[in-house]
PDB file of N, CA, C and O in Angstrom:
ATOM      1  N   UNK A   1     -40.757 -13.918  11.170  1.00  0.00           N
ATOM      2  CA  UNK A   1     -39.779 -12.913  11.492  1.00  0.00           C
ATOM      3  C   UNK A   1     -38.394 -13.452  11.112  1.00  0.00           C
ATOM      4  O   UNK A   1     -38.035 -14.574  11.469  1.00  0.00           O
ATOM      5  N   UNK A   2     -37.561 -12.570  10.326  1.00  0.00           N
ATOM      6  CA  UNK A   2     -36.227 -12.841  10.175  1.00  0.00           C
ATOM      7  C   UNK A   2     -35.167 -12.912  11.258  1.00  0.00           C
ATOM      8  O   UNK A   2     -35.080 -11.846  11.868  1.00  0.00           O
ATOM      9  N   UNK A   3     -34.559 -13.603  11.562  1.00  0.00           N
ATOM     10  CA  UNK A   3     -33.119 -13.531  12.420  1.00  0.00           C
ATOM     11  C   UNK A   3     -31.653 -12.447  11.821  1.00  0.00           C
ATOM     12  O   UNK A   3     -31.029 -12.394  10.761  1.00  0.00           O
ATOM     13  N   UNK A   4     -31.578 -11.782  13.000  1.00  0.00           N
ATOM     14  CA  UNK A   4     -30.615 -10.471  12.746  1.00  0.00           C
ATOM     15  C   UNK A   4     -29.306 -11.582  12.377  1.00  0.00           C
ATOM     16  O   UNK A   4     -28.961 -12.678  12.819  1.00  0.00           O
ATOM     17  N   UNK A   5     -28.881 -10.792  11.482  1.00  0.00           N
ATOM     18  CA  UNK A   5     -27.255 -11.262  11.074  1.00  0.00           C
ATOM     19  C   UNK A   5     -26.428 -11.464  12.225  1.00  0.00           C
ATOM     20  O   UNK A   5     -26.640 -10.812  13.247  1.00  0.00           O
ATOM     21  N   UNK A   6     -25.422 -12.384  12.148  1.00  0.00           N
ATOM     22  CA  UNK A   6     -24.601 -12.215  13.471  1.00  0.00           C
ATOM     23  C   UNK A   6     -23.817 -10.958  12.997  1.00  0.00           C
ATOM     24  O   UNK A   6     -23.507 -10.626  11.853  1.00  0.00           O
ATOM     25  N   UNK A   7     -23.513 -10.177  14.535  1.00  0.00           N
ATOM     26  CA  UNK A   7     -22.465  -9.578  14.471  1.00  0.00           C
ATOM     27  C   UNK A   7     -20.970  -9.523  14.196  1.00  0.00           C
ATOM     28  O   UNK A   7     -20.254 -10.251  14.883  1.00  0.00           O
ATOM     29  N   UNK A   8     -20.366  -8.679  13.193  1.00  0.00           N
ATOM     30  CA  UNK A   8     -18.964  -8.560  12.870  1.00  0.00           C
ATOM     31  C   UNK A   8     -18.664  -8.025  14.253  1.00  0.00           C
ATOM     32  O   UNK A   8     -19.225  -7.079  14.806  1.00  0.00           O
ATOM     33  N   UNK A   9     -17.460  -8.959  14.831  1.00  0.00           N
ATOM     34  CA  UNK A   9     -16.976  -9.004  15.924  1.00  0.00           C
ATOM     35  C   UNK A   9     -15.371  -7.771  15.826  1.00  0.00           C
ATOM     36  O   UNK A   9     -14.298  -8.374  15.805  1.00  0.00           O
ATOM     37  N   UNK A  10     -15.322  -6.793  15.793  1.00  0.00           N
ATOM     38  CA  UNK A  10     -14.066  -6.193  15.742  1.00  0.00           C
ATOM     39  C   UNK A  10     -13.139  -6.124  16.392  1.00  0.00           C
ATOM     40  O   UNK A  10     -13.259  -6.123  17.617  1.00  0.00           O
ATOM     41  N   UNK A  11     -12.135  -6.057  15.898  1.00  0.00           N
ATOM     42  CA  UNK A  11     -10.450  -6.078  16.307  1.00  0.00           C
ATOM     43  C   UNK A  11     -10.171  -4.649  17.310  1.00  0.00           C
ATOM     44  O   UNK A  11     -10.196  -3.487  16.904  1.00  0.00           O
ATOM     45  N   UNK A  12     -10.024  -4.903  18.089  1.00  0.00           N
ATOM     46  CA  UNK A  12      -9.880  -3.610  19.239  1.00  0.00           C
ATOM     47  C   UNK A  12      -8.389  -4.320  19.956  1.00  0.00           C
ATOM     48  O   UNK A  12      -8.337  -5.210  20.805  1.00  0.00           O
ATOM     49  N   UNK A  13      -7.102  -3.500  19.209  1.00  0.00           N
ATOM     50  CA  UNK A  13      -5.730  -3.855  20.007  1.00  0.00           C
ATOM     51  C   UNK A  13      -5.876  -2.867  21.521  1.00  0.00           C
ATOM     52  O   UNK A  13      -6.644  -1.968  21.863  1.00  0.00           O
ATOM     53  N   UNK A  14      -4.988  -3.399  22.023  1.00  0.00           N
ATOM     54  CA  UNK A  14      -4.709  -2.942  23.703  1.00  0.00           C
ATOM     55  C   UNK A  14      -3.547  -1.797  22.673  1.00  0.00           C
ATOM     56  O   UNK A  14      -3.082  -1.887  21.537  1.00  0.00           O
ATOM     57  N   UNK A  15      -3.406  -0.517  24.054  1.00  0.00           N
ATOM     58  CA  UNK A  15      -2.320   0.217  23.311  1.00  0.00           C
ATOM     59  C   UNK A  15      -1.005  -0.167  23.171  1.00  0.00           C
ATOM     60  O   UNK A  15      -0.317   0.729  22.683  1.00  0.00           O
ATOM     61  N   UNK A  16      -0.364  -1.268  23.448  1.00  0.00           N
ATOM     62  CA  UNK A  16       1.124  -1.347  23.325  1.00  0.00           C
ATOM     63  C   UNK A  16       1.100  -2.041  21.802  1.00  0.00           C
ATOM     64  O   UNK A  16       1.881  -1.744  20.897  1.00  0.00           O
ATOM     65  N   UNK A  17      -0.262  -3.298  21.703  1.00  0.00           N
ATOM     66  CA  UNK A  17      -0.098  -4.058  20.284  1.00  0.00           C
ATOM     67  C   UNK A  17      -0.728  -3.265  19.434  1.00  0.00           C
ATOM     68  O   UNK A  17      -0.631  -3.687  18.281  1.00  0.00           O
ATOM     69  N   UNK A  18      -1.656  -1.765  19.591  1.00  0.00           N
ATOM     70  CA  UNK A  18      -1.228  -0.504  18.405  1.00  0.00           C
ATOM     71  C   UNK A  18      -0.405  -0.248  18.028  1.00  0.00           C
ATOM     72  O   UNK A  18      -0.037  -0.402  16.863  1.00  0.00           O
ATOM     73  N   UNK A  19       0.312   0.370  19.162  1.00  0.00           N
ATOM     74  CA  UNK A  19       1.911   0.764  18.691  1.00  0.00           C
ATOM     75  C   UNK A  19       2.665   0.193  18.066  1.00  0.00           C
ATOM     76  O   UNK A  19       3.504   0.879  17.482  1.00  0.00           O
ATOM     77  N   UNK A  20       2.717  -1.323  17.898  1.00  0.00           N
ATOM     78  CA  UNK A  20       3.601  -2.415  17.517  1.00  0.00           C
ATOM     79  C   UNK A  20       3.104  -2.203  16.173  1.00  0.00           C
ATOM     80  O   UNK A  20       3.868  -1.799  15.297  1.00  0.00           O
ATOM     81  N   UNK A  21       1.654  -2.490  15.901  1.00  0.00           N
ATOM     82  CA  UNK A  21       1.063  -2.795  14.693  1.00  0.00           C
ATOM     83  C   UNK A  21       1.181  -1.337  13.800  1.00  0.00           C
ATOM     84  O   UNK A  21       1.455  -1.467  12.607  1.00  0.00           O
ATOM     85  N   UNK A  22       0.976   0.097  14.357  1.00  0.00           N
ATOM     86  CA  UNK A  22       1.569   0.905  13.803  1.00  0.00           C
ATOM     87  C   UNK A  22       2.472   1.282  12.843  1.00  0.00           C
ATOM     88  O   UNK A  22       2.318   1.845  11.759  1.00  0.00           O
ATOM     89  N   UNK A  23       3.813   0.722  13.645  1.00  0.00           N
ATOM     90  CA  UNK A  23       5.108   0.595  13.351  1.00  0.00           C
ATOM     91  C   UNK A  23       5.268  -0.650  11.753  1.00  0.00           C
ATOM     92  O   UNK A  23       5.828  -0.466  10.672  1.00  0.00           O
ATOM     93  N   UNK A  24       4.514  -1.825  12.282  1.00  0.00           N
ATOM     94  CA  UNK A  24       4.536  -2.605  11.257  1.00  0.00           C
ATOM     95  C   UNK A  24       3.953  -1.825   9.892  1.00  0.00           C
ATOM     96  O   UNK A  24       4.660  -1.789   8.886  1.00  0.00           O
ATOM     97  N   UNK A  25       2.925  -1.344   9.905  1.00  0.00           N
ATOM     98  CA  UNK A  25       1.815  -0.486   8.609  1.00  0.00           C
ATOM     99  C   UNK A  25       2.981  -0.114   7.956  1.00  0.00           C
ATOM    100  O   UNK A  25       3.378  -0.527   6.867  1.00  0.00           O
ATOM    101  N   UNK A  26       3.824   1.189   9.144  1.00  0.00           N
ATOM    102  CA  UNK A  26       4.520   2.240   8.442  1.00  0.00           C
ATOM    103  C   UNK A  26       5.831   1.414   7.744  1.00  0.00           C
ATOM    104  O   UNK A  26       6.307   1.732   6.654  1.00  0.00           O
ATOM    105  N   UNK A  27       6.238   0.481   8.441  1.00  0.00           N
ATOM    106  CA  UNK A  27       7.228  -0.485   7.651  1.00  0.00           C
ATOM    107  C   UNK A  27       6.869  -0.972   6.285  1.00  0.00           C
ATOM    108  O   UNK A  27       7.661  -0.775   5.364  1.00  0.00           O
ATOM    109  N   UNK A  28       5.638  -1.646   6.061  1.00  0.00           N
ATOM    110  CA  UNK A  28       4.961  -2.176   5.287  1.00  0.00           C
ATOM    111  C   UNK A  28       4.727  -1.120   3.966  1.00  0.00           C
ATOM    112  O   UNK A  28       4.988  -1.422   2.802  1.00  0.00           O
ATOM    113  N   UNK A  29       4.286  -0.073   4.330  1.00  0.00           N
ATOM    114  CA  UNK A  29       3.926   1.247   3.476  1.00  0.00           C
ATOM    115  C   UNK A  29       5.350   1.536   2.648  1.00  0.00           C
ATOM    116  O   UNK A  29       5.534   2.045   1.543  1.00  0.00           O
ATOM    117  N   UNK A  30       6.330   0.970   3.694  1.00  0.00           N
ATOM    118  CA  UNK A  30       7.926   1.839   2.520  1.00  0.00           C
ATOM    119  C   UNK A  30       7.916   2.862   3.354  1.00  0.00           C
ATOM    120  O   UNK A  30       8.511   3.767   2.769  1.00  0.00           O
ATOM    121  N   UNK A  31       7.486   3.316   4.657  1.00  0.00           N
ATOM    122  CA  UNK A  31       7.480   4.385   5.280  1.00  0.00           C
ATOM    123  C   UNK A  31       7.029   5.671   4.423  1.00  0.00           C
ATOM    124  O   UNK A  31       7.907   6.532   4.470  1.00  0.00           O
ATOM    125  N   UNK A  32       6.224   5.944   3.868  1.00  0.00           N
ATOM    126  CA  UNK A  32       5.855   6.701   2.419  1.00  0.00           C
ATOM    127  C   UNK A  32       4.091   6.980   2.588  1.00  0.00           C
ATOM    128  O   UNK A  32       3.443   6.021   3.008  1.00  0.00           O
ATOM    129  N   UNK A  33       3.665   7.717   2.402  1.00  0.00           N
ATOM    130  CA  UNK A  33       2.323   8.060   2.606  1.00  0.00           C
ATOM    131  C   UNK A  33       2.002   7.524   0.964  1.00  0.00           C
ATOM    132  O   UNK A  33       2.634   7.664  -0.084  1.00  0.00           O
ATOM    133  N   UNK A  34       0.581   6.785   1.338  1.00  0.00           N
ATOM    134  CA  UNK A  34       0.325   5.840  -0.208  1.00  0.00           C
ATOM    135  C   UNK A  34      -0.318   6.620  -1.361  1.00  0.00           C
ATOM    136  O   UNK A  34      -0.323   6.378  -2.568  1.00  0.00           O
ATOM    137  N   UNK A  35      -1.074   8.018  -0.379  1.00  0.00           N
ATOM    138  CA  UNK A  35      -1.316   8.920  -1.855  1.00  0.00           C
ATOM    139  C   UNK A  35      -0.351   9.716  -2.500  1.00  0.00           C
ATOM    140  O   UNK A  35      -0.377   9.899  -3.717  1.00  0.00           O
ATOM    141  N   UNK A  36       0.513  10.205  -1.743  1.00  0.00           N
ATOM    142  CA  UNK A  36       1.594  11.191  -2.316  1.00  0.00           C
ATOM    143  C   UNK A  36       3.025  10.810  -2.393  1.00  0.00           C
ATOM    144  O   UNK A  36       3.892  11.339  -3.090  1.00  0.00           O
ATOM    145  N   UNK A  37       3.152   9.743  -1.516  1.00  0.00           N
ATOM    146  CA  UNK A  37       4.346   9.742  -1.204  1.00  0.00           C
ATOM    147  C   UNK A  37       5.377  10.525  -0.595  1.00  0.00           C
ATOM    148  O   UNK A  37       6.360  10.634  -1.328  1.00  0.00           O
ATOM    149  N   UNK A  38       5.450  10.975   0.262  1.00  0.00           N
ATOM    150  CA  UNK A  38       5.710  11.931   0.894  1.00  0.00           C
ATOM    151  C   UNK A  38       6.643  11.082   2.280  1.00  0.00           C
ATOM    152  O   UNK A  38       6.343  10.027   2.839  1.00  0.00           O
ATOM    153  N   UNK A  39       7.390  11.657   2.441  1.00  0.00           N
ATOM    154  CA  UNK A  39       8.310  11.071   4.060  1.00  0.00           C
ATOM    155  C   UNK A  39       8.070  11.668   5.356  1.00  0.00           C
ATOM    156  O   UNK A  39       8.518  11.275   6.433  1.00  0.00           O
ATOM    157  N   UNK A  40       7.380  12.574   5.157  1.00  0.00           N
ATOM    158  CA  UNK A  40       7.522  12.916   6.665  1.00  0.00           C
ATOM    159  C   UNK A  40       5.264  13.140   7.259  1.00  0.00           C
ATOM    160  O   UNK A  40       4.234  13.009   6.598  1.00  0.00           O
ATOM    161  N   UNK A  41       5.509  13.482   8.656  1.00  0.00           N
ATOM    162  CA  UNK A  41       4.364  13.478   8.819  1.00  0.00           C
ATOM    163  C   UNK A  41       3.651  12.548   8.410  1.00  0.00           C
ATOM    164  O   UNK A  41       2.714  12.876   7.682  1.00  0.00           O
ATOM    165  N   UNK A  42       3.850  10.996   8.748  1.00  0.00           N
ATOM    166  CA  UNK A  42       2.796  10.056   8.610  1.00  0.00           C
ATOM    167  C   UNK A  42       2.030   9.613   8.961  1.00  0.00           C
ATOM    168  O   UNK A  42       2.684   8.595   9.188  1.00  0.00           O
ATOM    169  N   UNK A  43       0.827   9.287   9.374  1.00  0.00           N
ATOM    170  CA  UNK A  43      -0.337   8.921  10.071  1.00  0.00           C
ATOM    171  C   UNK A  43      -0.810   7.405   9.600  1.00  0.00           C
ATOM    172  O   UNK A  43      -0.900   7.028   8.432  1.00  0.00           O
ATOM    173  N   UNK A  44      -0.994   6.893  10.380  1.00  0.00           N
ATOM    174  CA  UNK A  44      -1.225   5.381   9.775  1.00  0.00           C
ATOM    175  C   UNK A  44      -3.556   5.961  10.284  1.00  0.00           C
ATOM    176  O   UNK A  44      -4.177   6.313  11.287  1.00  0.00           O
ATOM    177  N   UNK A  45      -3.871   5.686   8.798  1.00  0.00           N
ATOM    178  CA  UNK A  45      -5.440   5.737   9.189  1.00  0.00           C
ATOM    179  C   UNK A  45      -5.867   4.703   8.947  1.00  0.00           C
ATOM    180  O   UNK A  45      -5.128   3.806   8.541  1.00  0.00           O
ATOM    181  N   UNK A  46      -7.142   4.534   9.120  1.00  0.00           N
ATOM    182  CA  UNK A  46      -8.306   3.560   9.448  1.00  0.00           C
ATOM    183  C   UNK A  46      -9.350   3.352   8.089  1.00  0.00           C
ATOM    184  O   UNK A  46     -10.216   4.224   8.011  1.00  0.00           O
ATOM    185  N   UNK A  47      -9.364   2.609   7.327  1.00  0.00           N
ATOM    186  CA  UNK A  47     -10.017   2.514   5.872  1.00  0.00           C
ATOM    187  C   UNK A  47     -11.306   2.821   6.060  1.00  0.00           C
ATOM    188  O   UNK A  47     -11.942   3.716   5.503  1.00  0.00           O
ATOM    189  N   UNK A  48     -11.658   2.083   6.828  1.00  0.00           N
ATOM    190  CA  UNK A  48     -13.114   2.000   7.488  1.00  0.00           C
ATOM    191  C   UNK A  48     -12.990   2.566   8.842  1.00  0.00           C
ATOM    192  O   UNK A  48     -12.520   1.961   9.805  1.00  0.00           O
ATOM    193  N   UNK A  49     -13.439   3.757   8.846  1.00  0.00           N
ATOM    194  CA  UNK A  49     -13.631   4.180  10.720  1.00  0.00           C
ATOM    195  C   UNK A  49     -14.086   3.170  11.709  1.00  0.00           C
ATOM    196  O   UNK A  49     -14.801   2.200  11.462  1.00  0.00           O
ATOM    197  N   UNK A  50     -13.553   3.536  12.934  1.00  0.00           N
ATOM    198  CA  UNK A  50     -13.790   2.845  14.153  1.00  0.00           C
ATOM    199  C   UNK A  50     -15.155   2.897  14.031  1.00  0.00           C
ATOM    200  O   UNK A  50     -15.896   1.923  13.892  1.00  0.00           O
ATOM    201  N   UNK A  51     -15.587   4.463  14.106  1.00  0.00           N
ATOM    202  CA  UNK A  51     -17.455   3.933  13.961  1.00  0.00           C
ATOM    203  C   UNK A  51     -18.107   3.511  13.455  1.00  0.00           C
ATOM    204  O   UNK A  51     -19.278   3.467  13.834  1.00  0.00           O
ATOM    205  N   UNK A  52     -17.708   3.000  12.376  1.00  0.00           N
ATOM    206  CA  UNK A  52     -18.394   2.463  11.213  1.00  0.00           C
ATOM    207  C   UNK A  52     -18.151   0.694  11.037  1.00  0.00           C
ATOM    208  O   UNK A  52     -18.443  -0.043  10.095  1.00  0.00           O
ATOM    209  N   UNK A  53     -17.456   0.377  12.439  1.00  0.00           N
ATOM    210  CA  UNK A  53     -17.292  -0.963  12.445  1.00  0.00           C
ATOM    211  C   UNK A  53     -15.959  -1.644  12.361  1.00  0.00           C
ATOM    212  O   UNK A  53     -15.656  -2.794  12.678  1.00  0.00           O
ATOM    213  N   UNK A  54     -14.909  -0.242  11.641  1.00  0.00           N
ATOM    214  CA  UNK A  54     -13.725  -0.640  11.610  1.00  0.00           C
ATOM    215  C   UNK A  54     -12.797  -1.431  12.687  1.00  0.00           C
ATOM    216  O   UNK A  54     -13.069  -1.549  13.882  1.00  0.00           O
ATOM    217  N   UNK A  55     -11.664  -1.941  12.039  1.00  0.00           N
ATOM    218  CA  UNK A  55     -11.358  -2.751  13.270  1.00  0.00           C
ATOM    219  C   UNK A  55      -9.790  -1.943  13.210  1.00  0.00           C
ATOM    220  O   UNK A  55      -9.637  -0.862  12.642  1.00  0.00           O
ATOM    221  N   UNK A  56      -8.625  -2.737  13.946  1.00  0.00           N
ATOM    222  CA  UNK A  56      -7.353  -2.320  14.260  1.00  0.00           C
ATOM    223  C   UNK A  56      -7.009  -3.621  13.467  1.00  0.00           C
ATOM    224  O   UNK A  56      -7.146  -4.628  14.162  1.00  0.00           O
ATOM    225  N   UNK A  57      -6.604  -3.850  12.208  1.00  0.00           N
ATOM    226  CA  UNK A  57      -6.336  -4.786  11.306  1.00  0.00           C
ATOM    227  C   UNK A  57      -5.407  -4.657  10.727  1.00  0.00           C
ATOM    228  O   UNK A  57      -5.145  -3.479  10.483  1.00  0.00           O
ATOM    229  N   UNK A  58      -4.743  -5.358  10.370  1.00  0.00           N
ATOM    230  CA  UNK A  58      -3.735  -4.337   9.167  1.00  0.00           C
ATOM    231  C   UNK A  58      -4.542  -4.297   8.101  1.00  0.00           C
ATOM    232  O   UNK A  58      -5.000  -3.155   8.084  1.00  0.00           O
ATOM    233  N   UNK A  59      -5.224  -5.270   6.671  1.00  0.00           N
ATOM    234  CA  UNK A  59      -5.754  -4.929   6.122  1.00  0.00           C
ATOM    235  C   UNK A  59      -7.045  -3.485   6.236  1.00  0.00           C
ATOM    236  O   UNK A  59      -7.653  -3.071   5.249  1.00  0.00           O
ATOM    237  N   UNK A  60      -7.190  -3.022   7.418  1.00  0.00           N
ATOM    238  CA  UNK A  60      -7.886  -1.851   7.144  1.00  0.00           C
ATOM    239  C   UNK A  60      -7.030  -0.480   7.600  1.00  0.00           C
ATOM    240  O   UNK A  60      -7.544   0.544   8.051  1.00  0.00           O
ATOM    241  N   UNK A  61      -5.748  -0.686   7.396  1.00  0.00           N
ATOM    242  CA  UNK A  61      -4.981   0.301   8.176  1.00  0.00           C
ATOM    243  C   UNK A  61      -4.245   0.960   6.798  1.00  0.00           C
ATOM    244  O   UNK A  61      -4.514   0.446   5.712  1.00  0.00           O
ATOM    245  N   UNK A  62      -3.485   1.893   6.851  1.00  0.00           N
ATOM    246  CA  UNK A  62      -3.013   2.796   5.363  1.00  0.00           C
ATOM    247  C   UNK A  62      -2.363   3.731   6.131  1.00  0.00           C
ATOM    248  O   UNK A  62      -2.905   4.247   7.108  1.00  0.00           O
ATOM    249  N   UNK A  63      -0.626   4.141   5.574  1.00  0.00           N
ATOM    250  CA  UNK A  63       0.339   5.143   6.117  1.00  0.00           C
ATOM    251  C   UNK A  63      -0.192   6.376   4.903  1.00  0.00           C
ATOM    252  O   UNK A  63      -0.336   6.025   3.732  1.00  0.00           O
ATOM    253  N   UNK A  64      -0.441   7.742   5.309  1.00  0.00           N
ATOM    254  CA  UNK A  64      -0.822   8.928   4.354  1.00  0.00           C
ATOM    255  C   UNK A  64      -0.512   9.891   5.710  1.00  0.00           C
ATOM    256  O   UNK A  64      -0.838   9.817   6.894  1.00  0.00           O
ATOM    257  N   UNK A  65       0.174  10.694   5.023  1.00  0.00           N
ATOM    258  CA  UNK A  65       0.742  11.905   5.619  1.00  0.00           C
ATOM    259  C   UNK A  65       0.535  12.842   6.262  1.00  0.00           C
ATOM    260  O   UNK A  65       1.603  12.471   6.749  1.00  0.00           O
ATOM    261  N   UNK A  66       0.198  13.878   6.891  1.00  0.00           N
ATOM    262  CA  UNK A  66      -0.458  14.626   7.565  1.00  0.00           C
ATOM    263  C   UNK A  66      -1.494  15.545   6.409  1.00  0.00           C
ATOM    264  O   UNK A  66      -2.663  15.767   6.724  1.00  0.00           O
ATOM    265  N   UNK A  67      -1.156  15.842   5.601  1.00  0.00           N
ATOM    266  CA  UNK A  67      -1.952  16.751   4.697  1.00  0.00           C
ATOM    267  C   UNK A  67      -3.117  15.700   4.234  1.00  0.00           C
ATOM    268  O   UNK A  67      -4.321  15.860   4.436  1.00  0.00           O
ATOM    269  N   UNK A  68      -2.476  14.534   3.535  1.00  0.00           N
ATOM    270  CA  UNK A  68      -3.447  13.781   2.593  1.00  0.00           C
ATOM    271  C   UNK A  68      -4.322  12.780   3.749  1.00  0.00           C
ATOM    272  O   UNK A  68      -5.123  12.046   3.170  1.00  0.00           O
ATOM    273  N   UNK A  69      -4.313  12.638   5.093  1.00  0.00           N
ATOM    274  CA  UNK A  69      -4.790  12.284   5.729  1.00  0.00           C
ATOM    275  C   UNK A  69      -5.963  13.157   6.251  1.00  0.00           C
ATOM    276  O   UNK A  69      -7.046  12.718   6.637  1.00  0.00           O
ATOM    277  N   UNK A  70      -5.508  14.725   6.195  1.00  0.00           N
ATOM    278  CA  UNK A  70      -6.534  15.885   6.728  1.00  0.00           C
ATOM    279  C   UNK A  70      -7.437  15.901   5.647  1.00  0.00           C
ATOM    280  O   UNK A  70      -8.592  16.267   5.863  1.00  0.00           O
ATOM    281  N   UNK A  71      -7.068  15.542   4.455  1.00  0.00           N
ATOM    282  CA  UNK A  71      -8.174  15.963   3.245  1.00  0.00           C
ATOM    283  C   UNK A  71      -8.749  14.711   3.056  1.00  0.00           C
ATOM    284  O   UNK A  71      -9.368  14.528   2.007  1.00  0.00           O
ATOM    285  N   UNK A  72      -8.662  13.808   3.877  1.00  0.00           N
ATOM    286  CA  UNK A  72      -9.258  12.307   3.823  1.00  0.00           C
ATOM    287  C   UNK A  72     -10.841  12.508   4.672  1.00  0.00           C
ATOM    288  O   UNK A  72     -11.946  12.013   4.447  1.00  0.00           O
ATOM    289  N   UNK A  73     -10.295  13.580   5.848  1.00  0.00           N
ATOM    290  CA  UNK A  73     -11.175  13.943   7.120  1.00  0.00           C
ATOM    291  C   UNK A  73     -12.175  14.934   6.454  1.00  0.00           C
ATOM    292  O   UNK A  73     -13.252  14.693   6.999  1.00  0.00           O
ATOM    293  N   UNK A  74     -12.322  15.776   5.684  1.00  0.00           N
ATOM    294  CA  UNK A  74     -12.649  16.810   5.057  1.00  0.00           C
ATOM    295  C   UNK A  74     -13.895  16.493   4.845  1.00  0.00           C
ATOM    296  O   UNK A  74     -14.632  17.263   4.229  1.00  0.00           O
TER     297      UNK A  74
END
């Protein structure tokens, strides 16, 4: 019998070091949504969903705007 892989242990921030890390993305981004570029309505999303294992990282985090974020969800 094979031995299960260890588990990827994920990044789960408390809500104040979201908010912080948030703020950093949207700094990081140029404050600018990365498909359109766009200024307003920004959403910082998740590359990889929470359910899918995603973590609260910055490398899996991305500022995209309210539209190009809804057609991300689609």
């Amino acid at each position: 019998m094979k031995p299960f892989p260890a588990k990827h242990r994920r990044i789960r921030l408390g809500t104040d070091a979201y908010h912080r890390l948030h703020r950093e993305i949207l700094k990081r981004d140029g404050w600018r949504c990365q498909a359109c570029g766009c200024l307003r309505g920004l959403k910082v999303h998740h590359i990889q969903r929470k359910s899918q294992s995603g973590d609260d990282s910055e490398g899996n985090l991305i500022a995209f705007c309210s539209e190009c974020h809804k057609a991300i969800h689609v």
